[in-house]
N, C-alpha and C positions, 0 to 999 in steps of 0.2 A: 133492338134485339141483338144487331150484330157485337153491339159495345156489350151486353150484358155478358155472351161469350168469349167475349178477349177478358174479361174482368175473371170472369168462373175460370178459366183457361189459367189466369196467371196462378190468381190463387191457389189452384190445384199444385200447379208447379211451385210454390213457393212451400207450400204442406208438405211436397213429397220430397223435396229439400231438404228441409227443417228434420222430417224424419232420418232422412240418411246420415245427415249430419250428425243427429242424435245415437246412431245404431254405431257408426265408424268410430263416434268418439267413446266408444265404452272401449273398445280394441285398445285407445290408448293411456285410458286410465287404468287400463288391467296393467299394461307393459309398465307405464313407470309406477306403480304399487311394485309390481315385483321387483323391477331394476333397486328401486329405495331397498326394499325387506333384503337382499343381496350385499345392499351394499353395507347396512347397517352390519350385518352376518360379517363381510370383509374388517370390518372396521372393530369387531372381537363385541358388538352391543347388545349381547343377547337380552338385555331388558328391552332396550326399542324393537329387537324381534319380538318378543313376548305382547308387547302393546298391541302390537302389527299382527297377529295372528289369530283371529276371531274364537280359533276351535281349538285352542291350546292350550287346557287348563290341566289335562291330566297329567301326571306324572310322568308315563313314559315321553308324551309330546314335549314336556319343558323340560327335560334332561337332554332328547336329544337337538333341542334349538341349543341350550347351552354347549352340548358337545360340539354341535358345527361354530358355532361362532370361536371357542377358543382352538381348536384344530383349520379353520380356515382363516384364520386371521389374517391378516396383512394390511396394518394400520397406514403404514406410508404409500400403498399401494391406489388406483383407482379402478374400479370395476369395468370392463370391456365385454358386451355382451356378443359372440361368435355365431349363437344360434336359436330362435324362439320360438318353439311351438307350441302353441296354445288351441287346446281340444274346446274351446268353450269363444274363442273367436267367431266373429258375423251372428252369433247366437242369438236369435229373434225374441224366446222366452227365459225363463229361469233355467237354469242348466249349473250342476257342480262336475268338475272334470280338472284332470291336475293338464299343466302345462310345464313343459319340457323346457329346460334352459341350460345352454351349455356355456360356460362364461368362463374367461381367468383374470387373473390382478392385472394389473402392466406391471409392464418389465419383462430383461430378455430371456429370462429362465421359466417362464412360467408356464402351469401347465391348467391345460381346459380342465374346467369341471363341471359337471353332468349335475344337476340337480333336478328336481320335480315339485313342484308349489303346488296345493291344493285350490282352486279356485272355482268361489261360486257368485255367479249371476242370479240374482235374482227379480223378478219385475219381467215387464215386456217392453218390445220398440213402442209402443203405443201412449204406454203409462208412463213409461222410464224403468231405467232398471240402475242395480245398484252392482257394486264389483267388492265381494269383499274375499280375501286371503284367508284361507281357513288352516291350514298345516305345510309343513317344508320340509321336506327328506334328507337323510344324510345322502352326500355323495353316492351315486350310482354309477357303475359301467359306463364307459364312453360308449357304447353301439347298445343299450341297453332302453329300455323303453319305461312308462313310469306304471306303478304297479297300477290294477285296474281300483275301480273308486267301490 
């Protein structure tokens, strides 16, 4: 009996493991989707932005992914990320909510930029969930907050 509960005991803890494991790494599949969709945007690639953005087929959305990629450019540059808040972080279920990123190129002149990425979760900690990028905003206010969803 007492073996059957060191057995049940581990297992449990190995289960609730496995879940955490699972729920913390969606946190970092989100951050490098968006750090990539950024970088690509730095890098003047509004096509591989376009691939990368699930919800972007209309017009007004792919005019302004192409405005930001050629008005943010900076091809020699690498992306440096200063600040990331993400509304849809430790998310248990499905959840769409934009996340906040204030990033700039390297180099010594360079200045933050405020952006806001659309992002949806969708699935549970239980089933699994999925992280997909749905829209990307032009530059926003630096003390500015991302519009509501």
């Amino acid at each position: 009996m007492k073996r059957a509960l060191i057995v049940l005991a581990v297992l449990v803890v190995v289960a609730s493991s496995f879940l955490v494991a699972r729920w913390i790494n969606n946190d970092s599949v989100e951050r490098a989707r968006v750090v990539e969709l950024l970088r690509e945007q730095l890098r003047g690639d509004d096509a591989a932005m376009l691939r990368r953005l699930e919800d972007c087929r209309d017009a007004a959305c792919v005019t302004a992914v192409r405005a930001n990629a050629r008005r943010l450019a900076r091809r020699d540059a690498d992306l440096k990320v200063a600040l990331y808040q993400s509304q849809t972080a430790h998310a248990l279920r499905s959840r769409t909510k934009f996340t906040r990123v204030v990033w700039f190129p390297s180099g010594r002149e360079a200045q933050t930029t405020v952006q806001c990425v659309l992002v949806r979760r969708d699935g549970n900690v239980f089933a699994g969930m999925t992280v997909s990028l749905l829209r990307v905003t032009a530059p926003i206010g630096r003390e500015s907050s991302c519009p509501p969803v």
